[in-house]
N, C-alpha and C positions, 0 to 999 in steps of 0.2 A: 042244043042248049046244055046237054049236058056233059058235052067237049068244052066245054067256053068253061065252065062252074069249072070242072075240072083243074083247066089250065090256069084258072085266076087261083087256085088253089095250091095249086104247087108253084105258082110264083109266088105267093104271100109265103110259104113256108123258104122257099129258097132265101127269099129276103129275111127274112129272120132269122135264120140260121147263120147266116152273112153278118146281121147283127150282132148276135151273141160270140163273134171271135174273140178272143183274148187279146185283153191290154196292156201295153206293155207299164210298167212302174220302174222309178228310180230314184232313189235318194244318195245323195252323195255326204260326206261328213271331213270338217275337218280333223284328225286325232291330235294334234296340237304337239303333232313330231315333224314337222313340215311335210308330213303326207296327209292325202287325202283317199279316203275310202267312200267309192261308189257300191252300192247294191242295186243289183234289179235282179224281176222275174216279171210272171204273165197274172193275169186278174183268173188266169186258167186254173193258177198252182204252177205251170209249165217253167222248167229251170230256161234260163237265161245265159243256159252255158255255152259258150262258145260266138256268143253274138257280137260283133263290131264293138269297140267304141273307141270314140279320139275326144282329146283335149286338143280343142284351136285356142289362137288369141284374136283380139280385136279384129283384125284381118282377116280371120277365117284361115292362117296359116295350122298347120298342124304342128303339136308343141309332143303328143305325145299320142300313140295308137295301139291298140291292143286288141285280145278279144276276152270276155267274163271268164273267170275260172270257174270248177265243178261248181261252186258255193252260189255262182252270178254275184261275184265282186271282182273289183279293179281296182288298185292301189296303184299311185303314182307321186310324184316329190310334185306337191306344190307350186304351180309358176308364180313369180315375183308380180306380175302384169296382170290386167285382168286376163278371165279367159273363160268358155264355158265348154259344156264336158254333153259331148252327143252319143248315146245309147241308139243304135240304130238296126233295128229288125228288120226294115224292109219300108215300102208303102204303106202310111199310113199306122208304122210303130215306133216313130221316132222320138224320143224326148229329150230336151235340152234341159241344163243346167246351168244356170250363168253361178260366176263364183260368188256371186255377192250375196247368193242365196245359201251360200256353203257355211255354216257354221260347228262351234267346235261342240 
C-alpha cells in the first residue's frame, strides 16, 4: 500500500511541476515608422533570446524570419497585406499575432 501512496505521489508532483513550466508572451507594436516592434519573454522571467520568429501572409508564405535579440525583440518593415507574426519556442510555446491586433 505504501508503493501505490508512494507512486500516486510522485505522479501528482510530476504533474505539477509540468504544470508550472513557463509561458511564453508577446506583444508586437506598430512605431508608426513603417516598422513594427515585437517583445517576448517567459511567465518564468526566462529571456526569449534567440527564439524563432517569422512574419507570414494570408497564405502562411514566409514575408520575414529571424530569431529575438539579447532584449527578446524583433523589428521588421511593416508588410503592406495583411500578415501575422509567430514567436515559436517549441510544443506548446507558440503565440501568434495577426496584424490587425498590432497597433501604434
Amino acid at each position: 500500500m505504501l508503493k501505490i501512496s508512494l507512486l500516486i505521489l510522485f505522479l501528482y508532483l510530476l504533474a505539477t511541476t509540468t504544470a508550472l513550466a513557463h509561458t511564453p508572451y508577446m506583444a508586437c507594436y506598430d512605431n508608426g515608422d513603417k516598422t513594427i516592434s515585437c517583445f517576448a519573454e517567459f511567465s518564468d522571467g526566462s529571456s526569449a533570446e534567440a527564439t524563432p520568429i517569422k512574419v507570414v501572409d494570408s497564405t502562411n508564405t514566409i514575408i520575414v524570419s529571424g530569431k529575438m535579440d539579447e532584449l527578446g525583440e524583433f523589428t521588421f518593415n511593416r508588410p503592406t497585406s495583411p500578415y501575422h507574426v509567430i514567436f515559436d519556442a517549441g510544443p506548446g510555446h507558440r503565440v501568434i499575432e495577426k496584424s490587425t491586433n498590432i497597433i501604434e
